[in-house]
N, C-alpha and C positions, 0 to 999 in steps of 0.2 A: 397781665402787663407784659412786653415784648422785653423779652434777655437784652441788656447793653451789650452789644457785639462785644465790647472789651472782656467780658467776663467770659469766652468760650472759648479762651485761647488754651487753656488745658485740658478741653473736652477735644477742639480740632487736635492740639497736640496728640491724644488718646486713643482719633477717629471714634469719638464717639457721639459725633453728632450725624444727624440724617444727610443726605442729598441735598433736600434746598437749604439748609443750614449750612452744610459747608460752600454752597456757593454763594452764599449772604456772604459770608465770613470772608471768604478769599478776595472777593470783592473791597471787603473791609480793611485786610490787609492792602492794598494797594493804595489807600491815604491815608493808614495810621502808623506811625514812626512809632508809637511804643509798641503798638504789638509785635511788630515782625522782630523788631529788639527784644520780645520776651518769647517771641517763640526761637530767635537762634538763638537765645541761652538754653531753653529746654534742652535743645538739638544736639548744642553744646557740651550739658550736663551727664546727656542717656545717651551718646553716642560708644563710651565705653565702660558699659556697664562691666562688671567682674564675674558674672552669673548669663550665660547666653543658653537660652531652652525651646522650645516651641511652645507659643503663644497659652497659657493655661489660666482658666480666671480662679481668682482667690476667695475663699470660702467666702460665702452669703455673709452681709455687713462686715467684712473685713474694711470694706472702702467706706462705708456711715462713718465707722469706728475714727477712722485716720483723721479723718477730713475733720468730726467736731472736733475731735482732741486739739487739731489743729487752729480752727478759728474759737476755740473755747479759749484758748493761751492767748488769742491774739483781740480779744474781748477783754478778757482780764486785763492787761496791756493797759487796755484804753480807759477802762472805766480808772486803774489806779491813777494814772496823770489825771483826770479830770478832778478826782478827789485830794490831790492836794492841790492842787489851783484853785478851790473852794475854799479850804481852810485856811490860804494865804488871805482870798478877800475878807472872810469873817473878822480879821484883826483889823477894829477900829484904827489905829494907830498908823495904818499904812495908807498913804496918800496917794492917790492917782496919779499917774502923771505919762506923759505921752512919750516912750521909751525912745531915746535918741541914736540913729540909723546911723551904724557904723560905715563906713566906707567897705571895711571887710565884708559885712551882712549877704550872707546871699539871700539872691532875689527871692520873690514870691515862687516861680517856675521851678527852680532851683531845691525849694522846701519840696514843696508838690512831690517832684521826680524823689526827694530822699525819701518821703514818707511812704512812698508806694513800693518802695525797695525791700521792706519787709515781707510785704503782704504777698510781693512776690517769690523773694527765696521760700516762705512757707509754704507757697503752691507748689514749689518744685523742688520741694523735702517731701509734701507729700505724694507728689509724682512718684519720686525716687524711692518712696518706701513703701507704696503701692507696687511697683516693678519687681523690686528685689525682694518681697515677699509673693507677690508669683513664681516669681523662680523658682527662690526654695521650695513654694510649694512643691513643683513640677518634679524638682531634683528627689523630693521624698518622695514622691507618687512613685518614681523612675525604679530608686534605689530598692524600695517594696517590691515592686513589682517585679524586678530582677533578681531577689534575694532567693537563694536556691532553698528547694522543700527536702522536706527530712531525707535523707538517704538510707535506704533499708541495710543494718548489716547484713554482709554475707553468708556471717557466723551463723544467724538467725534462721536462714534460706533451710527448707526439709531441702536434700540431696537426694537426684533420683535414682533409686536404688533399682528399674527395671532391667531387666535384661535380657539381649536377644539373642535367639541360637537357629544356627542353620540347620532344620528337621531331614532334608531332600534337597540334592542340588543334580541334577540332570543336562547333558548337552542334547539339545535336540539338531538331530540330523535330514536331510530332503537329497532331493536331484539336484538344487542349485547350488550356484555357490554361496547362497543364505547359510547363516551357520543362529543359534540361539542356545543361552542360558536361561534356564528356569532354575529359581530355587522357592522353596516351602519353608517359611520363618516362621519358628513360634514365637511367639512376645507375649506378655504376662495377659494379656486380656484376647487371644487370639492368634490365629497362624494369618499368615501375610504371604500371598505367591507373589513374587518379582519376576521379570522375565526382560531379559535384552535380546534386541540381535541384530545381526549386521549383516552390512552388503546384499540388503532387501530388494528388488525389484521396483521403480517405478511404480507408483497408483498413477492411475486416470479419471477423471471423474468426483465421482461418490464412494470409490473404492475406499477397501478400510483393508488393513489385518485383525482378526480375530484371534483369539484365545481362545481356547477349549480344555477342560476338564472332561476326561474320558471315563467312566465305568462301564463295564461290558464294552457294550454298544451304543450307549447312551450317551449322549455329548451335553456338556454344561456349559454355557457363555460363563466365561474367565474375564473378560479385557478386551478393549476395543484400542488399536492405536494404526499410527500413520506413522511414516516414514521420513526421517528430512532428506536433506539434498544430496548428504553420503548416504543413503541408504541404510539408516540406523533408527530402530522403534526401542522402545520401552511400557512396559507396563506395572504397576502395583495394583491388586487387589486383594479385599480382605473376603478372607476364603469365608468369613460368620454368614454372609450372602446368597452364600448353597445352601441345599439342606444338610441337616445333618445326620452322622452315623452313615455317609457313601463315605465306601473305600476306591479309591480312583485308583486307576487303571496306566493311565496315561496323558501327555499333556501334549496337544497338538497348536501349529498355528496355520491358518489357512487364508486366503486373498477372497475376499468377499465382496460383491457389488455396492452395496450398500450397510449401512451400521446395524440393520434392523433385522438380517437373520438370526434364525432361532435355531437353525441347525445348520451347519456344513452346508451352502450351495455353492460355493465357487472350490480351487481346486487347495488340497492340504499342501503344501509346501513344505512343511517342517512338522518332526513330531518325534516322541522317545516315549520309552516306558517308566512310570513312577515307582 
C-alpha cells in the first residue's frame, strides 16, 4: 500500500527519503497547508539546536527505540479515552440524548487540527531526541578520541650513559687553499672517523672527493662526499668497515672521476700523517 504523502514529512525533514520520493513529496507540499505548517515548525524547532557536530548516526535501534516509546505513549492515550466512554455507556441509567451545540463549540475542522497537534509535537520530540542524541554521541566519540594516552615518566627513562672520546684528531694540509679536519672517535661499540673541509674546488660532472685510509702503501676507501656552493664537504664513517688489526698510516683526500674508484686515480689534494 502507498505511504500518505502526509506521513513523510519527518522522513523529507531527515532527507531520508529516495529521489523520486522527495519529488512526490515537494510536489505534495505545494497544495498541503498542513504540511508545510509542520515542516516550518520542524525548521523552527532544530534551527538552534545547543549541540552543533558533524553529521554522525546513533547506534543501531537507537531510532526503533524512540519512535515505539513514542507512539506506545500515544496508543496508550487513545485506548484509555475510549475505555471510559465505554463504561459511561454501560450505565443503564443514562439516557441518550443529542448533546446541544454551543455557540462557543468549535467546529468539526477545528477538533481535527487540535487533535493532530499531539501527534505532531511527538514527532518532533522525537526528531529532537534523535538529533541531540547524535550529537552526544559524536561529542563522546570526539572527546575518546582526543583524550591523550599514558605519558611515560621520565623518571622511568634508562639515561644514556655512552660516551665519546677524541682517539686522533689531524689537519690535513695540500697545494690549495683546501684546508681539512679528520678526527678518529671512539664510542662504546666502535671508532667513528669524521672529516670536514673547506674552500674545496668546484666538481664537474660525476666528480666526487674521496677519503682514504693509508697503510704503508695500501689505500682503504674511508667516504665518499661532494662539495656545496661554499666549497665545504663532510664525511662520517665507521672505521668496523675495514679490516681489522691495520694500523694506518695516514689519512688522505683526493678529487676522483667518479664514486667507483678503488684506488687513488685522480690527483690527492689533501693529506697528513695519523
Amino acid at each position: 500500500m502507498m505511504r500518505n504523502e502526509c506521513e513523510k514529512v519527518i522522513d523529507y525533514f531527515n532527507d531520508q527519503l529516495t529521489e523520486i520520493e522527495q519529488n512526490e513529496f515537494e510536489k505534495h507540499l505545494e497544495t498541503c497547508d498542513e504540511c508545510r505548517e509542520e515542516l516550518a515548525e520542524l525548521r523552527a524547532l532544530t534551527e538552534d539546536l545547543a549541540f552543533a557536530s558533524e553529521p554522525v548516526n546513533p547506534p543501531e535501534g537507537m531510532k526503533d527505540r524512540v519512535l515505539d516509546a513514542v507512539f506506545a505513549e500515544e496508543s496508550n492515550d487513545s485506548s484509555g479515552g475510549d475505555s471510559d466512554q465505554t463504561d459511561d455507556y454501560q450505565d443503564s441509567s443514562v439516557v441518550a440524548f443529542e448533546p446541544r451545540k454551543d455557540k462557543d463549540s468549535p467546529e468539526p475542522e477545528e477538533l481535527a487540527q487540535k487533535n493532530k497537534k499531539p501527534w505532531l509535537m511527538r514527532g518532533l520530540a522525537a526528531a529532537l531526541i534523535l538529533s541531540i542524541a547524535g550529537n552526544l554521541y559524536a561529542v563522546m566519540n570526539e572527546q575518546e578520541s582526543a583524550a591523550p594516552g599514558p605519558v611515560e615518566d621520565p623518571d622511568t627513562q634508562e639515561p644514556d650513559t655512552s660516551t665519546d672520546e677524541i682517539a686522533t684528531k689531524v689537519q690535513l694540509q695540500g697545494e690549495t687553499d683546501a684546508q681539512a679536519t679528520a678526527s678518529l672517535i671512539q664510542q662504546e661499540d666502535g671508532k667513528l672517523l669524521t672529516l670536514q673541509a673547506d674552500a674545496l674546488q668546484k666538481l664537474e660532472g660525476e666528480e666526487v672527493y674521496q677519503v682514504w685510509l693509508i697503510e704503508g702503501k695500501k689505500p682503504y676507501r674511508a667516504g665518499t662526499f661532494v662539495a656545496n656552493e661554499n666549497g665545504e664537504g663532510a664525511v662520517a664513517y665507521a672505521m668496523e668497515q675495514l679490516p681489522e688489526g691495520t694500523n694506518w698510516d695516514a689519512v688522505a683526500i683526493s678529487k676522483e672521476p667518479d664514486a667507483t674508484s678503488q684506488t687513488p686515480q685522480g690527483e690527492v689534494i689533501l693529506q697528513a700523517e695519523l
